[in-house]
C-alpha positions in Angstrom: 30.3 -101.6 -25.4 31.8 -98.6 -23.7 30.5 -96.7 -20.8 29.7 -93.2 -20.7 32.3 -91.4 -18.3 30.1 -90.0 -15.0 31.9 -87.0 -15.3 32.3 -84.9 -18.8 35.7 -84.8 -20.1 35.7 -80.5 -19.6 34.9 -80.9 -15.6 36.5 -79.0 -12.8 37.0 -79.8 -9.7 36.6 -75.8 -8.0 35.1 -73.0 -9.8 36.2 -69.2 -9.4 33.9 -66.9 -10.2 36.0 -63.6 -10.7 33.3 -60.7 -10.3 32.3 -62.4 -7.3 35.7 -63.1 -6.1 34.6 -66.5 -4.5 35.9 -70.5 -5.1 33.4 -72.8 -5.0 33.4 -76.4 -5.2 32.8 -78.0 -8.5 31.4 -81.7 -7.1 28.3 -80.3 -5.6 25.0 -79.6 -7.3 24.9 -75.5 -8.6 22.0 -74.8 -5.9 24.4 -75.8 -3.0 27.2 -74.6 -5.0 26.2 -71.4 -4.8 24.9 -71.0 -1.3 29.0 -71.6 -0.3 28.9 -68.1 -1.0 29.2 -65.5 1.6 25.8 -63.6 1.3 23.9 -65.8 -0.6 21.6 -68.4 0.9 19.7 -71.2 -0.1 16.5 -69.9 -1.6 18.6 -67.0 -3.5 20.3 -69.4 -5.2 17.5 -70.7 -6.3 16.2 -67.7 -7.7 19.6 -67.5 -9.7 19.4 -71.2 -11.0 15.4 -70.5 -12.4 16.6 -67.3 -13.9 19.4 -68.9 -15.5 17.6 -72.0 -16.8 20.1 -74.0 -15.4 19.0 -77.6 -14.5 19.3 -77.5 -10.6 20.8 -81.1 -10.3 23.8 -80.1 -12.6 27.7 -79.9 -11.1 28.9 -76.6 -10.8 32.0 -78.6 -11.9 30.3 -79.5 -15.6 28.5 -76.1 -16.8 30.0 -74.5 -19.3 32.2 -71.1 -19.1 29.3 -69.3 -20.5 26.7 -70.5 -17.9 28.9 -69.7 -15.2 29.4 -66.1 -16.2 25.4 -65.7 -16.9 25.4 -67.0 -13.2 27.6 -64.2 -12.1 25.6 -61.6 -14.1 22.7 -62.6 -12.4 24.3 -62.7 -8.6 26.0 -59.1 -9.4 23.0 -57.5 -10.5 19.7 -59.6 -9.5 17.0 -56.3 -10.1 18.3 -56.7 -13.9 17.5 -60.2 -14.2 14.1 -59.8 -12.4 14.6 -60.7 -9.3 12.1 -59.3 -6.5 13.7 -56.9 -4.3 12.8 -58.5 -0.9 15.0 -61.4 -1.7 18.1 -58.7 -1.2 20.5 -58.6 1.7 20.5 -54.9 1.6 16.9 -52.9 0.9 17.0 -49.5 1.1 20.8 -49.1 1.8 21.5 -46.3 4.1 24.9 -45.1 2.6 23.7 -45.7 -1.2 19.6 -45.5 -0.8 19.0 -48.0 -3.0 18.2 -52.0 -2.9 21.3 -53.9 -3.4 22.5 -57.7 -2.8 26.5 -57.6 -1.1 28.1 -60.5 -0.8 31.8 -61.8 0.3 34.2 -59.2 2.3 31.6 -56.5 1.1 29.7 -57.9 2.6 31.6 -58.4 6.6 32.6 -54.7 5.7 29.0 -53.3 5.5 27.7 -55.2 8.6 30.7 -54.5 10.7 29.8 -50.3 9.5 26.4 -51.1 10.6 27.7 -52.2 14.0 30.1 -49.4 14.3 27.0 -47.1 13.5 25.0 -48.5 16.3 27.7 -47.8 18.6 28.7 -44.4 17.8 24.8 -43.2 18.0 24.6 -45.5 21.1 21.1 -47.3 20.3 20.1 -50.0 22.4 21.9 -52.4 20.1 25.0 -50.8 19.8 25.7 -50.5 23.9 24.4 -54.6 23.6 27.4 -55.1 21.0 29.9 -52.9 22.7 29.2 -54.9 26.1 29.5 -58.2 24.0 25.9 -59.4 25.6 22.8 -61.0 23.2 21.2 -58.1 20.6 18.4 -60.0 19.5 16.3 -60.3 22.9 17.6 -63.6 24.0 17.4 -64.5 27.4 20.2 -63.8 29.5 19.5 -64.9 32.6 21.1 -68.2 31.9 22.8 -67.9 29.0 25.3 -66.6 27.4 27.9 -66.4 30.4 31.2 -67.3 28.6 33.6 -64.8 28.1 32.4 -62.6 31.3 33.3 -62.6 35.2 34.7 -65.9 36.5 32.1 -67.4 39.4 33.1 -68.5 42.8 36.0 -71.2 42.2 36.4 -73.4 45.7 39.2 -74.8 45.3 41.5 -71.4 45.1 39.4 -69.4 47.8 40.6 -72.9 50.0 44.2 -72.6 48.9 44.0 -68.9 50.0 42.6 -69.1 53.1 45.0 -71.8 53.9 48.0 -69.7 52.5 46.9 -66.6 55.5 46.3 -69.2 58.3 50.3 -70.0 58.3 
């Protein structure tokens, strides 16, 4: 009496989905997998899975080629597949004016333009992100100090007033 192997004889260990130009790891389960991802979080991965009636407690590692590229159909063009447009990471794009999902360097390219944007019109947020202090309307009365001014150090005011008294 043989056992079954745990893992199918085709499994492997990263997956690199090309369109999406992302590895992934091929041990975890294809939810998780996918959320490794730049740009695509837990509950849109989801969304991809049901849309591609994958079993969500499959390995990445063990789907076939095919299922892989229907996942990165799916992840390149979600408003094809059906999926609602509020679960995008762009809606209503400024530059294109259309809903679209970026992920990867596109999408550390597009924020990084939205930051520069801020700054050049010089909105509230932008002068917060030029100055390198909190955007979101954190507190900052006690946070948030490192990187800034250096305090009162006691030590080296001692050593310099002992330095002048000589």
């Amino acid at each position: 009496m043989s056992l079954s192997p745990i893992r199918p004889p085709n499994f492997k260990e990263q997956i690199f989905f090309r369109k999406l130009r992302a590895r992934v790891d091929g041990n975890a389960k294809v939810e998780y997998a996918l959320s490794q991802i730049k740009g695509i979080g837990r509950r849109f991965a989801q969304i991809v899975v049901k849309k591609a009636s994958i079993n969500p407690l499959a390995r990445l590692g063990a789907l076939s080629e095919k299922e892989i590229l229907l996942i990165e159909e799916i992840v390149s063009d979600p408003l094809k597949y059906g999926i609602p447009s509020y679960l995008l990471n762009r809606q209503k794009d400024i530059v294109h004016g259309n809903d679209r999902h970026v992920i990867g360097n596109h999408l550390e390219i597009t924020v990084k333009r939205d930051i520069d944007r801020m700054k050049r019109m010089k909105s509230y947020r932008g002068i917060r992100h030029h100055f390198g202090l909190k955007v979101r309307g954190q507190r900052t009365k006690s946070t948030g100090r490192h990187g800034l001014v250096i305090g009162f150090q006691k030590k080296a005011f001692l050593k310099k007033l002992k330095g002048k008294s000589k």
